[in-house]
DRENTORKOL-3810 file (N, C-alpha, C; in nm, 4 decimals):
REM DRENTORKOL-3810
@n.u->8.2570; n.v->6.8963; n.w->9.0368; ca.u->8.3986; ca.v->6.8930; ca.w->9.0056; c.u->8.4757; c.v->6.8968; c.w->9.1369
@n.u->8.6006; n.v->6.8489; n.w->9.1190; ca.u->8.6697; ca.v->6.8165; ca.w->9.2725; c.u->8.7299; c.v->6.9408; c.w->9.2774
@n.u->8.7768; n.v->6.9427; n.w->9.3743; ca.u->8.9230; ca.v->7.0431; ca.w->9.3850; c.u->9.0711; c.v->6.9615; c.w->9.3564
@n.u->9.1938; n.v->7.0262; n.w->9.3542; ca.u->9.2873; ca.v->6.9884; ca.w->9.3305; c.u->9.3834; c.v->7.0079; c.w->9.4504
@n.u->9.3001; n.v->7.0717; n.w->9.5352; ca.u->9.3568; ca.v->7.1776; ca.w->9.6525; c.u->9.3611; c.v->7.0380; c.w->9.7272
@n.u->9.4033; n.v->7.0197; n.w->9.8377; ca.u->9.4461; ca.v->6.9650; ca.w->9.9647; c.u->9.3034; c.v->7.0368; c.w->10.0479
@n.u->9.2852; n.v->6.9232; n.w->10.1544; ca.u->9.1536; ca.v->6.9718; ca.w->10.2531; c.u->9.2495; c.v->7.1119; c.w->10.3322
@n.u->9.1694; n.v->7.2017; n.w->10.3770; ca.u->9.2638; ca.v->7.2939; ca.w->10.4831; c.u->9.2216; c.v->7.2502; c.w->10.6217
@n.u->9.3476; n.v->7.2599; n.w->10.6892; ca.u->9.3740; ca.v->7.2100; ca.w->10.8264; c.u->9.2438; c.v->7.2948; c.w->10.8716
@n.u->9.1240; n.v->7.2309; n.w->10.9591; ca.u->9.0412; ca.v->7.3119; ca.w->11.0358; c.u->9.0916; c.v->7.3826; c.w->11.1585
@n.u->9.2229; n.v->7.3810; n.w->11.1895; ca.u->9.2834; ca.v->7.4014; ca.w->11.3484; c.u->9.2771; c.v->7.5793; c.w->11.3538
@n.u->9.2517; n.v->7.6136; n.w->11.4751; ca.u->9.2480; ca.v->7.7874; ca.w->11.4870; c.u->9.3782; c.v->7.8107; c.w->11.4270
@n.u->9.4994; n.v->7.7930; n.w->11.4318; ca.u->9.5950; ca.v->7.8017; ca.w->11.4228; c.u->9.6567; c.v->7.8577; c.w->11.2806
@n.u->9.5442; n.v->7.7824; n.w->11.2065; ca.u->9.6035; ca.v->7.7631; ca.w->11.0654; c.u->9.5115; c.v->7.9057; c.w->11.0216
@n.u->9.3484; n.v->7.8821; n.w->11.0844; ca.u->9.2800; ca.v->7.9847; ca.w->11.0579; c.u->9.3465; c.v->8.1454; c.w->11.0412
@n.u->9.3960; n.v->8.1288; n.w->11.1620; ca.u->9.4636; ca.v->8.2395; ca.w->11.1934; c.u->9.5576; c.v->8.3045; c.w->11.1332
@n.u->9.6661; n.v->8.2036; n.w->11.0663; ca.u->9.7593; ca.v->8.2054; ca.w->10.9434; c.u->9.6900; c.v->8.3138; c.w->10.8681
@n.u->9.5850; n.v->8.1992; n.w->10.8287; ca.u->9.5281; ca.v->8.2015; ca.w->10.6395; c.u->9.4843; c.v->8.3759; c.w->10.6322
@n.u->9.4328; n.v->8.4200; n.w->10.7983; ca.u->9.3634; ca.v->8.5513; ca.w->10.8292; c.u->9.4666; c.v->8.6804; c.w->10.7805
@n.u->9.5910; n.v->8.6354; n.w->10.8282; ca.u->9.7019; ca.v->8.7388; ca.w->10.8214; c.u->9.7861; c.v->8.7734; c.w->10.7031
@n.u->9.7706; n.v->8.6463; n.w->10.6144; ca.u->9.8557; ca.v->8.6393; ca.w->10.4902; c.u->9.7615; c.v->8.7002; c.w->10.4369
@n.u->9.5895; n.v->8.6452; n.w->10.4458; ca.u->9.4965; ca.v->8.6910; ca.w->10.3454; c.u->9.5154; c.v->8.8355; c.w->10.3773
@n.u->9.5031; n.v->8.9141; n.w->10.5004; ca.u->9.5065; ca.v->9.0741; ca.w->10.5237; c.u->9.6174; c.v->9.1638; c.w->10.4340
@n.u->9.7136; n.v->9.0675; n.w->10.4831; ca.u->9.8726; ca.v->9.1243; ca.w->10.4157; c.u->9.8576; c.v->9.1738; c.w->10.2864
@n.u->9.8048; n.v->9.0586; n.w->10.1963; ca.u->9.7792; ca.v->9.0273; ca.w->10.0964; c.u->9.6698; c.v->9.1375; c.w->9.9968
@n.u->9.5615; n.v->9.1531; n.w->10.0682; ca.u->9.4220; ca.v->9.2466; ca.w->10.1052; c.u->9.5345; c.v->9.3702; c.w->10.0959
@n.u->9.5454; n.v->9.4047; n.w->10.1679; ca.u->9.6112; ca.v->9.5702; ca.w->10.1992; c.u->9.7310; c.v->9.5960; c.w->10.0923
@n.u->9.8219; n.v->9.5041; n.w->10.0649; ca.u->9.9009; ca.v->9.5372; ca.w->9.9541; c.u->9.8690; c.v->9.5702; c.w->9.8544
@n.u->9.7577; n.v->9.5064; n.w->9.7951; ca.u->9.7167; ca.v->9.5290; ca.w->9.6630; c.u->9.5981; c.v->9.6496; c.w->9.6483
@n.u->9.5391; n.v->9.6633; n.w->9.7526; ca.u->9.4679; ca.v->9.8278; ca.w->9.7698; c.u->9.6016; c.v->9.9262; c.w->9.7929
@n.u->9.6944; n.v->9.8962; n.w->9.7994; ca.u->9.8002; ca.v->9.9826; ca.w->9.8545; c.u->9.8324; c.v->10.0509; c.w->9.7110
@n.u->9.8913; n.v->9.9252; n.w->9.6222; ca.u->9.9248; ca.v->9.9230; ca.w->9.4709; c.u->9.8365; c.v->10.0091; c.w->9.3920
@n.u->9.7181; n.v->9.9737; n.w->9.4041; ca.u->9.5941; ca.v->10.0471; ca.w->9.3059; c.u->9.6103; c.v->10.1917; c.w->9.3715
@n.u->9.5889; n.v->10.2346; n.w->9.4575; ca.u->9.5946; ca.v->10.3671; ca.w->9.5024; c.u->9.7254; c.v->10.4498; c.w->9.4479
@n.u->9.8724; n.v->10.3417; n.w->9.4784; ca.u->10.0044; ca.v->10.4366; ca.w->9.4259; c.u->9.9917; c.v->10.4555; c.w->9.2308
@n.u->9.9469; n.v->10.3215; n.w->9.1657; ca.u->9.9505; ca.v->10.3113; ca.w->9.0691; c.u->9.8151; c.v->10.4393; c.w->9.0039
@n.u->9.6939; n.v->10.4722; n.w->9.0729; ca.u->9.6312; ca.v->10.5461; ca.w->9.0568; c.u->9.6622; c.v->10.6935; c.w->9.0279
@n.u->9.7206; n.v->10.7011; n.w->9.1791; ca.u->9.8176; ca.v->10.8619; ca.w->9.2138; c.u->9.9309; c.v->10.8464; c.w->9.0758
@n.u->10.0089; n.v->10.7886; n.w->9.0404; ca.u->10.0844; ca.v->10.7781; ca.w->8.9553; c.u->9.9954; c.v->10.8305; c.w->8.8636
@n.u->9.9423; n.v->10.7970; n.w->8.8307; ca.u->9.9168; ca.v->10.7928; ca.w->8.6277; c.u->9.7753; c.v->10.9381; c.w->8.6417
@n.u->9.8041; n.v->11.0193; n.w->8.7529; ca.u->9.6676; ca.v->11.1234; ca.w->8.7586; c.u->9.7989; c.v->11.2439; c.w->8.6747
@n.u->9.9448; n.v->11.2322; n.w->8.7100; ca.u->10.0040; ca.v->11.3608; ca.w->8.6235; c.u->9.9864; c.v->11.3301; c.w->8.4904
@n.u->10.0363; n.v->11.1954; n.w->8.4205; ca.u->10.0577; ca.v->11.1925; ca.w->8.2914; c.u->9.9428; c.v->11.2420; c.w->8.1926
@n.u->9.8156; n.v->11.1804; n.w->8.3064; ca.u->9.6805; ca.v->11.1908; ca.w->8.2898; c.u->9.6551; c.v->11.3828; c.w->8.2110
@n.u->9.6850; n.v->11.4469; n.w->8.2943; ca.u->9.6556; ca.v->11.5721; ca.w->8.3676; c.u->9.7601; c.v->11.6277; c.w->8.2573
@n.u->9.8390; n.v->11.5868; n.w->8.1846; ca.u->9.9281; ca.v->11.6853; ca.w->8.1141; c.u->9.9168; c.v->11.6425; c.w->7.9377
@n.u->9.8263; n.v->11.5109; n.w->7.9204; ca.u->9.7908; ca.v->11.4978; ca.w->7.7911; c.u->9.7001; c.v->11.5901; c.w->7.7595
@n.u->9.6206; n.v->11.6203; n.w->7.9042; ca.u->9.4786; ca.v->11.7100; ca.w->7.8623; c.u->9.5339; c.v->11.8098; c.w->7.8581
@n.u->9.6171; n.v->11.8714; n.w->7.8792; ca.u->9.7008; ca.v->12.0208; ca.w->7.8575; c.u->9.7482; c.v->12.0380; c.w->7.7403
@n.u->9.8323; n.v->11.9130; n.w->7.7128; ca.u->9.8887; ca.v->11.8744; ca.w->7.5607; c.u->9.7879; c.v->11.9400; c.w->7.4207
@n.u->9.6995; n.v->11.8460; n.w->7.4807; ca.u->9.5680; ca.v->11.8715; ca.w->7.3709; c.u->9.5246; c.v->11.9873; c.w->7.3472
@n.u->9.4474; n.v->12.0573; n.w->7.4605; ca.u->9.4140; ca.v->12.1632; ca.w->7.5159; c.u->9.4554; c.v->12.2771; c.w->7.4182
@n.u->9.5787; n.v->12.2731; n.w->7.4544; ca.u->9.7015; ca.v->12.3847; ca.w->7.3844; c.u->9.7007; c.v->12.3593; c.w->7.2725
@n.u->9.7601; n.v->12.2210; n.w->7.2113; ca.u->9.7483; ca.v->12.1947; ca.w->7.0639; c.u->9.5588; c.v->12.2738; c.w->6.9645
@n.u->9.4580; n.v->12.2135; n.w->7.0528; ca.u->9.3251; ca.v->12.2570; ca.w->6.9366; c.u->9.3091; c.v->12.4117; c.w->6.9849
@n.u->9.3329; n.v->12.4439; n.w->7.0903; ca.u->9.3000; ca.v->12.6427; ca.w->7.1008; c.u->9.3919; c.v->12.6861; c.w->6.9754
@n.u->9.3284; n.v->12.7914; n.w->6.9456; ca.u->9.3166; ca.v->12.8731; ca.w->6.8212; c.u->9.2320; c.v->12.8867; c.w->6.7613
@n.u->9.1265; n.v->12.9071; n.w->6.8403; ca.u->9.0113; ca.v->12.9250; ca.w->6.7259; c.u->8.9360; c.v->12.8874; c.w->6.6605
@n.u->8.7863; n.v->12.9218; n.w->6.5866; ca.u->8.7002; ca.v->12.8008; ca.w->6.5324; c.u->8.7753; c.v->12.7447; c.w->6.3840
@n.u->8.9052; n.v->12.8468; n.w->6.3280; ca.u->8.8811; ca.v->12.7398; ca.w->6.2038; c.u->9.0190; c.v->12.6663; c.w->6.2485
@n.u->9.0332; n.v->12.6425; n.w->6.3626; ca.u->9.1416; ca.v->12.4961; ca.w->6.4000; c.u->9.0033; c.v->12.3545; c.w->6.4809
@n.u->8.8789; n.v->12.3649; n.w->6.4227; ca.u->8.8064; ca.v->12.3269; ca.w->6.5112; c.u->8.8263; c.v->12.2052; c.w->6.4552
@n.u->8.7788; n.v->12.2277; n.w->6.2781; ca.u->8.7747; ca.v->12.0294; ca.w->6.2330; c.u->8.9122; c.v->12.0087; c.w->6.2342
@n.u->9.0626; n.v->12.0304; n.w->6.2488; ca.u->9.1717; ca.v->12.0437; ca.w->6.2890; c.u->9.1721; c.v->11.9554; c.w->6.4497
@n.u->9.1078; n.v->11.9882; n.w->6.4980; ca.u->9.0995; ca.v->11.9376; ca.w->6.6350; c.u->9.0364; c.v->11.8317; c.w->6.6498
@n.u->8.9114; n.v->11.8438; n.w->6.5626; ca.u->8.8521; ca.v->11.6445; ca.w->6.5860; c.u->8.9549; c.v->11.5969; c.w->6.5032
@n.u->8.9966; n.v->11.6162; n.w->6.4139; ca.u->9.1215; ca.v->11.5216; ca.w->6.3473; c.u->9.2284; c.v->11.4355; c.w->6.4271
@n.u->9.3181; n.v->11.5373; n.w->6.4888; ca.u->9.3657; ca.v->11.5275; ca.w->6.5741; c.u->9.3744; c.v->11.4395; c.w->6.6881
@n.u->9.2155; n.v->11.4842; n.w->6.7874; ca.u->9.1747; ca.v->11.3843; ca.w->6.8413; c.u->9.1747; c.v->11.2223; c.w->6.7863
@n.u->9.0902; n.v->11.2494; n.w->6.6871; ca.u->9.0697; ca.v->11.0881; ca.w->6.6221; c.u->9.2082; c.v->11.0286; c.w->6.6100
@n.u->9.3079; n.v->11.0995; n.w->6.5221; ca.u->9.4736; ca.v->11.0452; ca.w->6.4819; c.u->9.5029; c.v->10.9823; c.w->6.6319
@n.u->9.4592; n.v->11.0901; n.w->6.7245; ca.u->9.5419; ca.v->11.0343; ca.w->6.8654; c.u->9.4828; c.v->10.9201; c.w->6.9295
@n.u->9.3478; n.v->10.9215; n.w->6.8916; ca.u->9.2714; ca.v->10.7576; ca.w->6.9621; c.u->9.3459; c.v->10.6611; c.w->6.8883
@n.u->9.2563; n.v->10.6928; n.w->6.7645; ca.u->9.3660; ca.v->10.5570; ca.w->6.7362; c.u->9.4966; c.v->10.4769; c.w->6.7457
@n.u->9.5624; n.v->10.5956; n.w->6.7247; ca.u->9.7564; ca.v->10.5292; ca.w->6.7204; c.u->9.7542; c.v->10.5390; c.w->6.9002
@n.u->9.6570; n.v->10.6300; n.w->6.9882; ca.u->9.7316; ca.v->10.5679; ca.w->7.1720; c.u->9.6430; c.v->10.4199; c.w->7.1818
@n.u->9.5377; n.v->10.4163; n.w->7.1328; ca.u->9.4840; ca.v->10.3151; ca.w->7.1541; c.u->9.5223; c.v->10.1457; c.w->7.1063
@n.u->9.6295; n.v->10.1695; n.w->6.9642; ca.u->9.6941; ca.v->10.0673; ca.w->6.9430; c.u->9.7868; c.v->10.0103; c.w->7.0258
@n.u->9.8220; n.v->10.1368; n.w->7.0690; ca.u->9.9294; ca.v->10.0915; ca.w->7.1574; c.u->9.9762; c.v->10.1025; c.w->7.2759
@n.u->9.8626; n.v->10.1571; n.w->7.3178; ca.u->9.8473; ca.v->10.0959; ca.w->7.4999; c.u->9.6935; c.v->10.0236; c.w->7.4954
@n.u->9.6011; n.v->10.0215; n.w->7.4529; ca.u->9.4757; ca.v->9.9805; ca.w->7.4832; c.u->9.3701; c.v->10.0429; c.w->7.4778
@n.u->9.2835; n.v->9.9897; n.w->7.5765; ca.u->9.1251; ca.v->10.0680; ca.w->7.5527; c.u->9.1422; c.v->10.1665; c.w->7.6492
@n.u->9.0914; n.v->10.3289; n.w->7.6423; ca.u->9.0839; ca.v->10.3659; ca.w->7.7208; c.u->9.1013; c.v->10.5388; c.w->7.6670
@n.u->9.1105; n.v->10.5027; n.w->7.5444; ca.u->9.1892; ca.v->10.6789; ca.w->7.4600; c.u->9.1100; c.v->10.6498; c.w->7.3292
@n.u->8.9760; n.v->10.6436; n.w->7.3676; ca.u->8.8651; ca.v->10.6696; ca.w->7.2465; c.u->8.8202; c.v->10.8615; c.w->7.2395
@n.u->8.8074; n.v->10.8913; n.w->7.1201; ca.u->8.7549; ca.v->11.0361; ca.w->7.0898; c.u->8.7267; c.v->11.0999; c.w->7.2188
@n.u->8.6277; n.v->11.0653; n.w->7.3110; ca.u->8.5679; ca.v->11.0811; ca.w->7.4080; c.u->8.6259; c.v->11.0860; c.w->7.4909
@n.u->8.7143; n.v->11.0196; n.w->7.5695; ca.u->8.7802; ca.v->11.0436; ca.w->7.6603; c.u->8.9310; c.v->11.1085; c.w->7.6592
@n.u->8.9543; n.v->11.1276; n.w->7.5287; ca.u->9.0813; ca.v->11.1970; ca.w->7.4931; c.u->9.0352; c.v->11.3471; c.w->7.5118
@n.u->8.8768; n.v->11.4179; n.w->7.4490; ca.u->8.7918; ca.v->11.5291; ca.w->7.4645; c.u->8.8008; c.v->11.5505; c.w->7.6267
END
């Protein structure tokens, strides 16, 4: 299959370009994942508190608490995605 791309100029010049945009480029988006990471470690960190607090009370809030859990996978999982199954909500 061909490309659609244009040949790239072989000249150092251009090399050199392609080196700096690609770096720029490189480092921004490790930049992003790291802030976007740090971001979402409180919201993270205060559902498990949420929870936490909500199932303490004791063993007969226990099947109370897988309930719970489950209600919450499902309806966070509709509606943000994968990632808030039983298990990782625990």
């Amino acid at each position: 299959m061909t490309s659609l791309l244009p040949p790239a100029p072989s000249n150092d010049s251009f090399e050199r370009l392609h080196g700096q945009i690609r770096e720029l480029l490189s480092t921004a988006r490790a930049r992003i994942r790291r802030a976007v990471n740090s971001i979402m470690v409180q919201p993270y960190w205060t559902i498990g508190r949420l929870i936490v607090e909500e199932e303490q009370g004791g063993s007969a809030r226990a099947a109370y608490g897988q309930a719970v859990l489950a209600a919450l996978s499902e309806r966070l999982t509709a509606e943000f995605g994968k990632g808030f199954s039983v298990a990782n909500l625990r």
